[in-house]
C-alpha positions as CSV (number, residue, x, y, z in Angstrom):
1,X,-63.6,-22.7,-1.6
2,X,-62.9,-25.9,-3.9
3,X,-65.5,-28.0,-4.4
4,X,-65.4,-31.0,-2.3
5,X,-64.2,-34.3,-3.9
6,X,-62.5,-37.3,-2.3
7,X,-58.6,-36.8,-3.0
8,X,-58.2,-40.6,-3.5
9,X,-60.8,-40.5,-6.6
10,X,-60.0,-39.4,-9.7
11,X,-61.9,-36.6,-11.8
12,X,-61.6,-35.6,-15.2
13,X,-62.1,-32.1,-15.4
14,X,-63.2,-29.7,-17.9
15,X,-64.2,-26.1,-17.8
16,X,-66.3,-24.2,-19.6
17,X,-65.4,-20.6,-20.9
18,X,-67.6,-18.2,-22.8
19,X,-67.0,-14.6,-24.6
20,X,-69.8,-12.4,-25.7
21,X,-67.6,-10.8,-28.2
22,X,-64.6,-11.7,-30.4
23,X,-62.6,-8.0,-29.7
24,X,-59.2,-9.0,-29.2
25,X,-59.3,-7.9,-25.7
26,X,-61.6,-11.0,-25.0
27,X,-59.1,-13.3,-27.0
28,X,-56.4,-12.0,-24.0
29,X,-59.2,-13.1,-21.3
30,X,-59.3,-16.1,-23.1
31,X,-55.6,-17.0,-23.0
32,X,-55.6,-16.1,-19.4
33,X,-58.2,-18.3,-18.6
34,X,-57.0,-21.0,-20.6
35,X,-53.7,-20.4,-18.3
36,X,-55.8,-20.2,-15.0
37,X,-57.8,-23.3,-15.5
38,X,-54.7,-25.2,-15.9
39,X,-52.7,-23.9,-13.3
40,X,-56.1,-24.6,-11.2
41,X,-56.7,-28.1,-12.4
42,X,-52.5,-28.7,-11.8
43,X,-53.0,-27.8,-7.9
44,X,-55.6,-30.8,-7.7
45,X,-53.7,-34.2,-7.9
46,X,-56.5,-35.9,-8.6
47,X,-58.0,-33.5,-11.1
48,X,-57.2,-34.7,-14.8
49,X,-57.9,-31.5,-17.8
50,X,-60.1,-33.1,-19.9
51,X,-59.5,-29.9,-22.0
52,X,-61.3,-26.7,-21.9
53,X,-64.4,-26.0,-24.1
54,X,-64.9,-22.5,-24.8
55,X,-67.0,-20.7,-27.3
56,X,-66.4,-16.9,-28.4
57,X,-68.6,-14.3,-29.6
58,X,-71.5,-16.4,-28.3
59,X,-74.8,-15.5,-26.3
60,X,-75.7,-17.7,-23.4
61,X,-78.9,-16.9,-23.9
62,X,-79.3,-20.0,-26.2
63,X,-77.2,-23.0,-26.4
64,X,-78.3,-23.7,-29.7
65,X,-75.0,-22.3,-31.7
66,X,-72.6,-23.1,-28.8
67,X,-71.0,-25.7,-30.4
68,X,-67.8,-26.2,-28.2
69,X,-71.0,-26.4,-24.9
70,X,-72.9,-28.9,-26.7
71,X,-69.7,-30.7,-27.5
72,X,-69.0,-30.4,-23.8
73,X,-72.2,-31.8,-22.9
74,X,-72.0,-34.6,-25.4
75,X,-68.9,-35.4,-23.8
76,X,-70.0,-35.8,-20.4
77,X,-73.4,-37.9,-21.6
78,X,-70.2,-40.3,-23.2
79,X,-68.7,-40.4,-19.6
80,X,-65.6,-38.1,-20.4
81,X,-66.4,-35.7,-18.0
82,X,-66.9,-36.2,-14.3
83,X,-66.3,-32.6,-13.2
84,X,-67.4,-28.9,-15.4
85,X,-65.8,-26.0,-14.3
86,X,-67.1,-22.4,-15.0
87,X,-66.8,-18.9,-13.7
88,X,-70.4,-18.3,-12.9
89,X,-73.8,-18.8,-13.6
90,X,-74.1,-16.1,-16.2
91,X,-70.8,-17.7,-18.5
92,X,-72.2,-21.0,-18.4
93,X,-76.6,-19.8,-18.9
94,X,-78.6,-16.9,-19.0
95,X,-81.8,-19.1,-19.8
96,X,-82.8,-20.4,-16.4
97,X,-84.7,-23.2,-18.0
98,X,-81.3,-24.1,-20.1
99,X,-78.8,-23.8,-17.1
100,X,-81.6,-26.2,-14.7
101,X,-81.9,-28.6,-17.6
102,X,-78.2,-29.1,-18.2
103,X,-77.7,-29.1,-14.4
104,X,-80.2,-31.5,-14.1
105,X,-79.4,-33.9,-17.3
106,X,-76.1,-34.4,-15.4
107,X,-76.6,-35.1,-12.1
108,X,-77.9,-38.5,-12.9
109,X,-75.5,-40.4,-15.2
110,X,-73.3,-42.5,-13.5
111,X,-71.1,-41.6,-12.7
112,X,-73.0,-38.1,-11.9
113,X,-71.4,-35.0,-13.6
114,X,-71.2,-31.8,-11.5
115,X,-71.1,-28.4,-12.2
116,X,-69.2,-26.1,-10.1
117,X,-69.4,-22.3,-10.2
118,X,-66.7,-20.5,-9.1
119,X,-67.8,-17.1,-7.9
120,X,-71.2,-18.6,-6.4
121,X,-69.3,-21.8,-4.8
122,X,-72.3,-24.0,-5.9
123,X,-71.5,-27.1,-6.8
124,X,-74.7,-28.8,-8.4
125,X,-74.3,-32.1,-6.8
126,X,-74.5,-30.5,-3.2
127,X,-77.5,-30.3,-1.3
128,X,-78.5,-26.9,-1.9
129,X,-77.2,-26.8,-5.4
130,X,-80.1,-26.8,-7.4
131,X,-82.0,-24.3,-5.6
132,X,-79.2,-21.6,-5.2
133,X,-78.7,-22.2,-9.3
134,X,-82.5,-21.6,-9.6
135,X,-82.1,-18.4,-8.3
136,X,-79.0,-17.3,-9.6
137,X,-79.5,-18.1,-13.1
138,X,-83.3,-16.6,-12.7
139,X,-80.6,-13.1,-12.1
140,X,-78.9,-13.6,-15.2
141,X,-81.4,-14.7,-17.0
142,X,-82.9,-11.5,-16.1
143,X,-79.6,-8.9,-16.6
144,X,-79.3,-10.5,-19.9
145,X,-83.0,-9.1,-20.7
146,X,-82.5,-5.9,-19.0
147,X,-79.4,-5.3,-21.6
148,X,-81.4,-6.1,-24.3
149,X,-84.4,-3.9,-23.2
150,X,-81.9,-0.8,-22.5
151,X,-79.5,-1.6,-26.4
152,X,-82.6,-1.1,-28.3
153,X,-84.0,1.7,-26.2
154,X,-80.7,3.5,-26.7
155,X,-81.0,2.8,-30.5
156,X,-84.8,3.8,-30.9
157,X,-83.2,7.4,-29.0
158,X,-80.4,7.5,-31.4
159,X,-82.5,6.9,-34.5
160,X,-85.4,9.5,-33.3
161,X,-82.7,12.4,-33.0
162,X,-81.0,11.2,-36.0
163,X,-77.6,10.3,-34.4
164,X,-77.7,6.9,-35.3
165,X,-76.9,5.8,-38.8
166,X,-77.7,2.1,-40.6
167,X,-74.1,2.2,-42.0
168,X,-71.2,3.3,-40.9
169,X,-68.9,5.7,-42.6
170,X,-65.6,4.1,-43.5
């Protein structure tokens, strides 16, 4: 389901992609995205591509070194932007206290910016937006921990039976 907007208004759109790695297997997601969000935006007659801000090789865990995010943000607070875009909750925040903040920092400029997620279908401007974010981003925030917890546990293991070297051979 499409978020709901009034087909006589138009929005300029802009979605957000993220990759946690720079393999060129993520490069190929990214093309295809790139390609989807287009096609996406094209079905939407009143949906204008702003363009599409997307950082590689980046944690969500922090916005801090996101630069094309904060340039997306930046963007919106200049009233480019009436409309982000993202997969889910996890691409766009895996700090609940970042993804509430930025959800929250938007829905009051005028005209309000929205966030829409696609696999959750929450679009931050609707009534039950915030909360269902709350909770979903609390999840991610949470896997993104868990994967941290079980990549140094597996190192520690490595270390201790002496499979795991500091360099690599070439």
């Amino acid at each position: 389901m499409q978020p709901k907007n009034s087909e006589d208004v138009e929005l300029m759109v802009a979605p957000y992609c993220r990759f946690s790695t720079m393999s060129e297997m993520q490069a190929e997601s990214f093309e295809i995205q790139q390609q989807y969000y287009s096609e996406c935006i094209a079905k939407h007659p009143n949906w204008v591509l702003v363009r599409i801000y997307a950082d590689e090789g980046i944690s969500a865990t922090s916005v801090k070194n996101r630069k094309e995010f904060n340039q997306m943000i930046e963007d919106c607070q200049a009233g480019k932007i009436d409309m982000i875009i993202t997969k889910s909750v996890s691409r766009f925040a895996r700090n609940v206290v970042d993804c509430i903040k930025y959800a929250r920092m938007l829905r009051p400029l005028s005209p309000p910016v929205s966030i829409y997620f696609e696999t959750e279908n929450i679009n931050t401007l609707s009534q039950h937006g915030e909360l269902l974010l709350t909770v979903l981003a609390a999840f991610a925030q949470d896997a993104s921990v868990n994967t941290s917890i079980n990549v140094a546990r597996h190192i520690r293991k490595r270390f201790a039976t002496g499979t795991q070297t500091l360099v690599q051979p070439k």
